[in-house]
N, CA and C atoms as an extended XYZ file, in Angstrom:
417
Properties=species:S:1:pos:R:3:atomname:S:1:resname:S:1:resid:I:1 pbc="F F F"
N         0.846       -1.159        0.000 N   UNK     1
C         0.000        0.000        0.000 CA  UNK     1
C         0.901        1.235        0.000 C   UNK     1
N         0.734        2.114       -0.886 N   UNK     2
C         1.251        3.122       -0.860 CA  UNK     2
C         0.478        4.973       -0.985 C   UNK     2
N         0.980        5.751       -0.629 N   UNK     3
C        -0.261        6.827       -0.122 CA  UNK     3
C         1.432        7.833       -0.232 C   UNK     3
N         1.121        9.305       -1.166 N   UNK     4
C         1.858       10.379       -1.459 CA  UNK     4
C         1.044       11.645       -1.088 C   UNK     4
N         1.949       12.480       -0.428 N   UNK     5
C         1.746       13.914        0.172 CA  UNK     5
C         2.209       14.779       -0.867 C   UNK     5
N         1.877       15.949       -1.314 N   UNK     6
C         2.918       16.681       -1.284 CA  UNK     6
C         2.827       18.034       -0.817 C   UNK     6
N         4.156       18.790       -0.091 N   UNK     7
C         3.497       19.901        0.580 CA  UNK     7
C         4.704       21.233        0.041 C   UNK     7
N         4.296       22.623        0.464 N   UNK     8
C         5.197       23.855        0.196 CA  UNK     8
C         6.238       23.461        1.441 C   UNK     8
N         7.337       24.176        0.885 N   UNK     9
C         8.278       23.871        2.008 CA  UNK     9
C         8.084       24.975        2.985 C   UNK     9
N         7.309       24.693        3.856 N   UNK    10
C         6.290       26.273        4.899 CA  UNK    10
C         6.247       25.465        6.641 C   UNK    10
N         7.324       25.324        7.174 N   UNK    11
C         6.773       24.651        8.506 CA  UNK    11
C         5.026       24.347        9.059 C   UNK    11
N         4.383       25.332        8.538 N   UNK    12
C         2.799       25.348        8.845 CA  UNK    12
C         2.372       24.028        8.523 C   UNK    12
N         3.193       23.543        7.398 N   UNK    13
C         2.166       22.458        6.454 CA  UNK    13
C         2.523       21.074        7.491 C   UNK    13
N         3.355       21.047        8.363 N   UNK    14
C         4.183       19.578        8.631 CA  UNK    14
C         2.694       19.387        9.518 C   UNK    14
N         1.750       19.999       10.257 N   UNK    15
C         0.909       19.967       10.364 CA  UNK    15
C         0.166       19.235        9.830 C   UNK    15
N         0.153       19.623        8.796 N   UNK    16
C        -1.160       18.788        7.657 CA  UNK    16
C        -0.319       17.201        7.431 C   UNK    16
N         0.684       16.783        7.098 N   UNK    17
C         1.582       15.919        6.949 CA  UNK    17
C         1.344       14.869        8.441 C   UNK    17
N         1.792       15.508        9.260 N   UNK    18
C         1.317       14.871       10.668 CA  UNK    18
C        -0.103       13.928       10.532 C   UNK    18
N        -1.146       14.628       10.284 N   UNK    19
C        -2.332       14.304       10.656 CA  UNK    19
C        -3.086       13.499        9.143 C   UNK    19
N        -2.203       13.467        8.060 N   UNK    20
C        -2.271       12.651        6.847 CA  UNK    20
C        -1.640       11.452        7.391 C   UNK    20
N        -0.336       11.538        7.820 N   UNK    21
C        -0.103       10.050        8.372 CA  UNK    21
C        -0.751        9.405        9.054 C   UNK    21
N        -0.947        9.879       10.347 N   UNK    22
C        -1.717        9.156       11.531 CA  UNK    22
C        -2.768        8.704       11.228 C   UNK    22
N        -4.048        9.578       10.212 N   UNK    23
C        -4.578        8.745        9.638 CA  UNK    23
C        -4.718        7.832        9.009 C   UNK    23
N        -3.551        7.355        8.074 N   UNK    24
C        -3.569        6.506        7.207 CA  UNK    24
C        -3.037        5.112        8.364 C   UNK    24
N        -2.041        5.515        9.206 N   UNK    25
C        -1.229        4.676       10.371 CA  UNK    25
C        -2.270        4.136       11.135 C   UNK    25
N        -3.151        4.987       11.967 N   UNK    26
C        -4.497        4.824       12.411 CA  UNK    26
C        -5.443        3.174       11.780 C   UNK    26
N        -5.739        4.147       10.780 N   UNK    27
C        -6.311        2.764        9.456 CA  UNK    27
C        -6.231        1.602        9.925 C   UNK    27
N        -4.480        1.055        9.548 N   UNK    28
C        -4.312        0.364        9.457 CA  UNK    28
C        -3.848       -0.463       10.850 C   UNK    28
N        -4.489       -0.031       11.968 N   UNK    29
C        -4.618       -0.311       13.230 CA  UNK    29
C        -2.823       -0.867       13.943 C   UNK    29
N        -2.268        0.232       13.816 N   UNK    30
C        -1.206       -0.420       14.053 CA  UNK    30
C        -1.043        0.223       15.412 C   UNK    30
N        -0.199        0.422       16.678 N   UNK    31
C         0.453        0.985       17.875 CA  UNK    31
C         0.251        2.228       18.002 C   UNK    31
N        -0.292        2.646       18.838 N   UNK    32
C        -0.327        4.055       19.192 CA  UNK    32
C         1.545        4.978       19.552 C   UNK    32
N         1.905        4.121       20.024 N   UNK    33
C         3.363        4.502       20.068 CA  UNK    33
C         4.091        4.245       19.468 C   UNK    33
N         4.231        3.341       18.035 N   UNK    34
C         4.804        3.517       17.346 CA  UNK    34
C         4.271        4.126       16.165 C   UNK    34
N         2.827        5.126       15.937 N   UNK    35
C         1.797        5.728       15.117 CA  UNK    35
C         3.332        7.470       15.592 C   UNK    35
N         2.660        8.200       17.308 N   UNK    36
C         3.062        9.025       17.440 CA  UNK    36
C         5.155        8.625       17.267 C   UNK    36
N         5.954        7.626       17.335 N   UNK    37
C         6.980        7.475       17.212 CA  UNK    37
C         7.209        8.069       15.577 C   UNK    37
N         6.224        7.506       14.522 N   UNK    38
C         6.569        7.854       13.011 CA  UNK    38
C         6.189        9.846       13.268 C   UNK    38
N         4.814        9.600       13.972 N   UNK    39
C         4.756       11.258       13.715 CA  UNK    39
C         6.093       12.462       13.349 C   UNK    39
N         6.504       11.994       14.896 N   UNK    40
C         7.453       12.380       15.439 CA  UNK    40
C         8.806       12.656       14.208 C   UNK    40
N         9.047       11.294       13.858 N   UNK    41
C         9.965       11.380       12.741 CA  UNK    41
C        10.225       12.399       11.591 C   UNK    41
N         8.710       11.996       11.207 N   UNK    42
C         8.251       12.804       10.275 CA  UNK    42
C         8.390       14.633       10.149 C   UNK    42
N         7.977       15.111       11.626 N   UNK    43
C         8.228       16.438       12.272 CA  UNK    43
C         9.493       16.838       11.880 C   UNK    43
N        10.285       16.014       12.334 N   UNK    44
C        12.058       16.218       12.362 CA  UNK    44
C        12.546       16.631       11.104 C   UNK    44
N        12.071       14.924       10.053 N   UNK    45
C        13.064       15.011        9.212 CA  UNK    45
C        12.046       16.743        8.090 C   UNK    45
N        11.065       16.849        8.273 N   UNK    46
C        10.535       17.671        7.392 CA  UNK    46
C        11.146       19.111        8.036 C   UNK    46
N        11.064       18.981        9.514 N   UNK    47
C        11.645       20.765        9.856 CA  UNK    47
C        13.038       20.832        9.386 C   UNK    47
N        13.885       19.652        9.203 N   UNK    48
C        15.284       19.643        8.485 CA  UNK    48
C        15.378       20.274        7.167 C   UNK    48
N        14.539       19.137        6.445 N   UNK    49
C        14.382       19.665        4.783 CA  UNK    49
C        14.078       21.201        4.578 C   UNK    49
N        13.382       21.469        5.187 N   UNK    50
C        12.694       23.193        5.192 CA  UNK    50
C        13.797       23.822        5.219 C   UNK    50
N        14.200       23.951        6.834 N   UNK    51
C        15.467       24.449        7.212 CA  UNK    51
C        16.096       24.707        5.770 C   UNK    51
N        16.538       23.506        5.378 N   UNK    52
C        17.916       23.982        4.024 CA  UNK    52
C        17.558       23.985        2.959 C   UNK    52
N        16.096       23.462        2.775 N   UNK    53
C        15.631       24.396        0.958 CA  UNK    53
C        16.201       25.901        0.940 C   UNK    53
N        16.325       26.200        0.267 N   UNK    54
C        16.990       27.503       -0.501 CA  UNK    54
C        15.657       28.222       -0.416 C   UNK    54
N        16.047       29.889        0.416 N   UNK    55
C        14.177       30.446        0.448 CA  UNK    55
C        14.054       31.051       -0.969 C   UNK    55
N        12.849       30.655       -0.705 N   UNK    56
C        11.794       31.396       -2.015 CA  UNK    56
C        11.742       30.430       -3.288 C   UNK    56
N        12.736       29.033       -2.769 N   UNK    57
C        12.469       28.299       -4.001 CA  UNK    57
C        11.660       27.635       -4.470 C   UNK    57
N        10.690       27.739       -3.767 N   UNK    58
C         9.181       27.210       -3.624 CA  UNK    58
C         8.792       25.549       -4.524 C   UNK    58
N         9.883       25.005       -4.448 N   UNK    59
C         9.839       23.369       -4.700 CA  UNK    59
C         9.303       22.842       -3.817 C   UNK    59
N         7.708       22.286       -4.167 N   UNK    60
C         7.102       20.991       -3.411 CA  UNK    60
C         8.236       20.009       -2.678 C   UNK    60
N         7.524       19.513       -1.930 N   UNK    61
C         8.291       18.532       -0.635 CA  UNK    61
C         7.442       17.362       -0.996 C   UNK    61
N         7.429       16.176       -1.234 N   UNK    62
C         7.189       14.919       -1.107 CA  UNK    62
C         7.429       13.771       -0.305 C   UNK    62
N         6.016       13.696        0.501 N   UNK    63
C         6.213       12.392        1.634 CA  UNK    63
C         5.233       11.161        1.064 C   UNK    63
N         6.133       10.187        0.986 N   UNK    64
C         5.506        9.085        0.193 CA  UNK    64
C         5.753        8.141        1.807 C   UNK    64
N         4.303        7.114        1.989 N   UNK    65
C         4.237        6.282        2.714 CA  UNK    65
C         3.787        5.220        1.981 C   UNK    65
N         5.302        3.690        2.898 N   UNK    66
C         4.682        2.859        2.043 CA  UNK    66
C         4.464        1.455        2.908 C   UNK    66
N         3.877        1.178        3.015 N   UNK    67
C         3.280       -0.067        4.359 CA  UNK    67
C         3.070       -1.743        3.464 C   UNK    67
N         3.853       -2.529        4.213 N   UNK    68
C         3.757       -3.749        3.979 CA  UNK    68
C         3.325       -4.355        4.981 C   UNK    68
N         2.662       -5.753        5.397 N   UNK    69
C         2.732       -6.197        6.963 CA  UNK    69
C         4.045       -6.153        7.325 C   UNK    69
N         4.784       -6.283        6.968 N   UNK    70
C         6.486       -6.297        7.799 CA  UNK    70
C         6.840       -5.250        8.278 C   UNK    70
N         6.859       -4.146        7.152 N   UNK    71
C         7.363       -3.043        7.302 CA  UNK    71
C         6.795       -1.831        6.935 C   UNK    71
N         6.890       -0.482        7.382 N   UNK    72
C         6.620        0.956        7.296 CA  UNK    72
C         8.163        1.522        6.387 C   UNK    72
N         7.638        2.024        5.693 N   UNK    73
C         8.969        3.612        4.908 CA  UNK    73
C         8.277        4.336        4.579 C   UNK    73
N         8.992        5.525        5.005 N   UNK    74
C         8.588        6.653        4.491 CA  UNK    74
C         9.442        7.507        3.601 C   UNK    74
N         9.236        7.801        2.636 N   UNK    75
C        10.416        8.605        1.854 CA  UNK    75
C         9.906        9.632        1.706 C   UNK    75
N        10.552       11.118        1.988 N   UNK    76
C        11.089       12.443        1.739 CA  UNK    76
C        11.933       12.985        1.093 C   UNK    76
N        11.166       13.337       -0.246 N   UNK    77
C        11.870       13.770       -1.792 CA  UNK    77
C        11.679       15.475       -1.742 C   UNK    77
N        13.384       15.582       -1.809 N   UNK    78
C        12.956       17.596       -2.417 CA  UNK    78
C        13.808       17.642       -3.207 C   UNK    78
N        14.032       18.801       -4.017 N   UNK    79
C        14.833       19.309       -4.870 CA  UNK    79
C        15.255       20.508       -4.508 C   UNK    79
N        15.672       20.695       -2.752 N   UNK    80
C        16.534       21.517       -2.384 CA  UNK    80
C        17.935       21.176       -2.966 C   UNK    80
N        18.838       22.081       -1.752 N   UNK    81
C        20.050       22.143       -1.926 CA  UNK    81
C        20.962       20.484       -1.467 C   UNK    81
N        21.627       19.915       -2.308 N   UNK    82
C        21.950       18.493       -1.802 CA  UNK    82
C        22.422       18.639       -0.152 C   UNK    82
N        21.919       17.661        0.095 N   UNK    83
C        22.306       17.386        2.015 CA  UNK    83
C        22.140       16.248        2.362 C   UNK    83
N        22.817       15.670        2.688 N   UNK    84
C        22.538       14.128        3.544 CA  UNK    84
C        23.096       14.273        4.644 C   UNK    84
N        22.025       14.305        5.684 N   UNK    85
C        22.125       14.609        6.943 CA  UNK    85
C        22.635       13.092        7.742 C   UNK    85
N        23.074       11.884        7.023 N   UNK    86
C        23.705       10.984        8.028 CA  UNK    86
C        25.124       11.488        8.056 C   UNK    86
N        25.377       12.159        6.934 N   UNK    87
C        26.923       12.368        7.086 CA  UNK    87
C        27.104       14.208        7.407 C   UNK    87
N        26.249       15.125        7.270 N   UNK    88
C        25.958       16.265        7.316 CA  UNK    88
C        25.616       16.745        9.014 C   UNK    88
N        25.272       15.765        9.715 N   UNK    89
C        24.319       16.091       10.806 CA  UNK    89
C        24.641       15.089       12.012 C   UNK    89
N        26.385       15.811       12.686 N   UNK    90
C        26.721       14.483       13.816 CA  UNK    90
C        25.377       14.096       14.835 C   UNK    90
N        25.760       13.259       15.488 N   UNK    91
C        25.342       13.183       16.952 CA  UNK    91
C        25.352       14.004       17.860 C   UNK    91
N        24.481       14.165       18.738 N   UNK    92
C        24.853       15.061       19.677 CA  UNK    92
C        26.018       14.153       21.181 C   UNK    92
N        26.734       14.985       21.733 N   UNK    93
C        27.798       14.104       22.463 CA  UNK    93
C        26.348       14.615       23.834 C   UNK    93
N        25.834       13.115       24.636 N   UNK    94
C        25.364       12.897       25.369 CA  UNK    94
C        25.647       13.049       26.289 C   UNK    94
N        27.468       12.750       26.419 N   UNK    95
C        27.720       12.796       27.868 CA  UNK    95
C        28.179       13.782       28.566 C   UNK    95
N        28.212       15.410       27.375 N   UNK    96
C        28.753       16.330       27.906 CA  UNK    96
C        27.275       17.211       28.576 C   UNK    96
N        28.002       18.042       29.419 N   UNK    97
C        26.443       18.942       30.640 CA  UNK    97
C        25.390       19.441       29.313 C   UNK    97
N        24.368       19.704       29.230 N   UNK    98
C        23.275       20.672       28.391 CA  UNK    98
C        24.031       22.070       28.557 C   UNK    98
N        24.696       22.626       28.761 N   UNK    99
C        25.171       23.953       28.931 CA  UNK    99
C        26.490       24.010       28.080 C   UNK    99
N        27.210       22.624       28.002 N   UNK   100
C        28.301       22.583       27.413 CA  UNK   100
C        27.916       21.587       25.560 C   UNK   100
N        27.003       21.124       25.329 N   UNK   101
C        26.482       20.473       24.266 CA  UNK   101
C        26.497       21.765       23.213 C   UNK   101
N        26.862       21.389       21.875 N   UNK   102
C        26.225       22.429       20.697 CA  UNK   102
C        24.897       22.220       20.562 C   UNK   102
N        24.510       23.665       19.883 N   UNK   103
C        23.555       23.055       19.620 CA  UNK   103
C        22.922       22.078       18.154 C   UNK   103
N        22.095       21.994       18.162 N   UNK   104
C        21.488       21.396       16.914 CA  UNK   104
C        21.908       19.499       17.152 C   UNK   104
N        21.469       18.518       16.196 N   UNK   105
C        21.651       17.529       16.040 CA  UNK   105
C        20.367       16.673       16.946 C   UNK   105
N        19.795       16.852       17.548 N   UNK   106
C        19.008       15.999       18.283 CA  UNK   106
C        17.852       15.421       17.538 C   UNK   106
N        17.234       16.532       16.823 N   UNK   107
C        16.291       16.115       15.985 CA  UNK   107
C        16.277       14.953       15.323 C   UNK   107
N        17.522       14.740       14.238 N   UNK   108
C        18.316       13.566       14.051 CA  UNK   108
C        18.777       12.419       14.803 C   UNK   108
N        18.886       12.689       15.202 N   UNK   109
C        19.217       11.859       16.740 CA  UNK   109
C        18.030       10.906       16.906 C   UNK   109
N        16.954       11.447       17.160 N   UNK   110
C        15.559       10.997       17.157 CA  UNK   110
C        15.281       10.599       16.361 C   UNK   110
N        15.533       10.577       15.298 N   UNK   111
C        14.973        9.628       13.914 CA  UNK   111
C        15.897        8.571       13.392 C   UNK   111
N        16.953        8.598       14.015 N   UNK   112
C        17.920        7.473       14.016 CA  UNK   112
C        17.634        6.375       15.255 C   UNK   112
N        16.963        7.257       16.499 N   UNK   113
C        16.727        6.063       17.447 CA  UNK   113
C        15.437        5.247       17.026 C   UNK   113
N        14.364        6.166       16.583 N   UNK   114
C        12.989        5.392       16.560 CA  UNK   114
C        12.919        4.868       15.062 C   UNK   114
N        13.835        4.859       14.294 N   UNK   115
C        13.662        3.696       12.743 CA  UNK   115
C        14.661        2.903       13.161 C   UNK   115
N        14.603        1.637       12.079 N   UNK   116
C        15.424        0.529       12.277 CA  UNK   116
C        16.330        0.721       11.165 C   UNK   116
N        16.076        1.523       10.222 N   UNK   117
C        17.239        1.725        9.350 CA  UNK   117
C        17.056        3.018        8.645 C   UNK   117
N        18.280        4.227        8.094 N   UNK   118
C        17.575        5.655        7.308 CA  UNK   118
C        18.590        4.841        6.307 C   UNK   118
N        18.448        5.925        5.253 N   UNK   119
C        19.342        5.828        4.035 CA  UNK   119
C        18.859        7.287        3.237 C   UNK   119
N        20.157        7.322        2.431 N   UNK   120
C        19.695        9.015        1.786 CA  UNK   120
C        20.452        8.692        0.723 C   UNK   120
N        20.016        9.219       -0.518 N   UNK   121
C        20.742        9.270       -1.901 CA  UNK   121
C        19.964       10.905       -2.604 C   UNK   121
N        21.153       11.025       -3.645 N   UNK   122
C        20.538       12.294       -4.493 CA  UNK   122
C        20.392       11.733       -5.656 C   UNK   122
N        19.170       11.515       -6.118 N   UNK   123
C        19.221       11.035       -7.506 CA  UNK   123
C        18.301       11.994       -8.284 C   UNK   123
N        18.217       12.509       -9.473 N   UNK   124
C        17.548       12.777      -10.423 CA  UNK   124
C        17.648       14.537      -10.112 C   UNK   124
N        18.812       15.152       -9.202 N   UNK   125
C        18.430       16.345       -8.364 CA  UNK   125
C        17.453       16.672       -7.486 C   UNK   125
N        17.172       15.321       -6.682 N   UNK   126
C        16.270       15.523       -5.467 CA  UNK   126
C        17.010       14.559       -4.070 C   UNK   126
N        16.659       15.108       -2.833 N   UNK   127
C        17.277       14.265       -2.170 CA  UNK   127
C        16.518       13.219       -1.502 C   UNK   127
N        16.516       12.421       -1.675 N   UNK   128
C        15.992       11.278       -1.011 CA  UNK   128
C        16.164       10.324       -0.176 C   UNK   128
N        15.351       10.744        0.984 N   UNK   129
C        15.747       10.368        2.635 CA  UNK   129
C        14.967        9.494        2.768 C   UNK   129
N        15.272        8.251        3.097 N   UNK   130
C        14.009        7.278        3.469 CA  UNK   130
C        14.248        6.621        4.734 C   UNK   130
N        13.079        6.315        6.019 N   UNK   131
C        13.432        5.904        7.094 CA  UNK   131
C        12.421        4.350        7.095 C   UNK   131
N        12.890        3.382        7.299 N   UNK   132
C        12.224        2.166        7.908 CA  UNK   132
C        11.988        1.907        9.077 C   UNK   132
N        10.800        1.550        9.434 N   UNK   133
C        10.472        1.010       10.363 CA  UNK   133
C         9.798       -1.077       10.576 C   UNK   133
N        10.908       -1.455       10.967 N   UNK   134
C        10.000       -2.733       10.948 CA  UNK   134
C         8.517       -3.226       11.666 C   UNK   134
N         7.948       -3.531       11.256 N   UNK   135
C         6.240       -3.314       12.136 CA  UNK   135
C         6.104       -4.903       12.771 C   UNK   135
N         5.264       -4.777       14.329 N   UNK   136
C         4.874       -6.183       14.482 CA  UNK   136
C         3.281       -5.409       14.815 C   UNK   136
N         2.268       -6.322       14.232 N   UNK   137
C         1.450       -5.995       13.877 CA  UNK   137
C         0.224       -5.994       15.308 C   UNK   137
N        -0.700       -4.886       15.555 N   UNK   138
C        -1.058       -4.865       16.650 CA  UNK   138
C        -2.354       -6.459       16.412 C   UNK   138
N        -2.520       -6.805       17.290 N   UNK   139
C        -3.704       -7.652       17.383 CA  UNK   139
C        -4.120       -8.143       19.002 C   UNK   139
């Protein structure tokens, strides 16, 4: 099963994106905590993409969901500026105080803990971020 978004690159919209998933996640009666875990994802990796589109370039954002019984992906296609945030976007160092941490990176952070696998390629001049989630099915 597969189900495509597409939105302005406008933080307002991750909104609408949010509540397109959950419905479709919803549907298909799967975990409430792993429903708000994808939300969540989703939030991140889209306030990322925004972040580094180039302003005013007003290229659609594309969130494609694609659900098997096994597994959840979601892929996030733009034709911003190239970025692959596995190699673009360290870790945050955990063990140093919150006062002494940089900032930024957590967001990421979070979408590396709650999927079981990301991957990112630039193909065709778009970047394409895709996160898996393996599913065990609610019943």
């Amino acid at each position: 099963m597969e189900h495509t978004i597409a939105i302005n690159p406008d933080l307002a919209e991750i909104r609408e994106v949010r509540a397109w998933l959950e419905e479709r996640l919803t549907a298909r009666a799967l975990q409430e905590d792993l429903i708000a875990d994808m939300a969540l994802v989703t939030e991140e990796v889209l306030a990322n993409v925004i972040d580094y589109n180039a302003p005013g370039q007003g290229a659609k954002i594309e969130v494609e969901l694609r659900l098997s019984p096994q597994r959840l992906e979601l892929v996030f296609l733009d034709s911003g500026i190239p970025f692959n945030p596995l190699e673009e976007i360290a870790n945050p160092d955990l063990s140093a105080d919150a006062e002494e941490r940089e900032a930024g990176g957590f967001g990421f952070f979070l979408v590396r803990e709650l999927t079981d696998q990301v991957a990112y390629q630039r193909e065709g001049g778009r970047n394409r971020l895709s996160v898996f989630r393996d599913l065990k099915e609610s019943g």
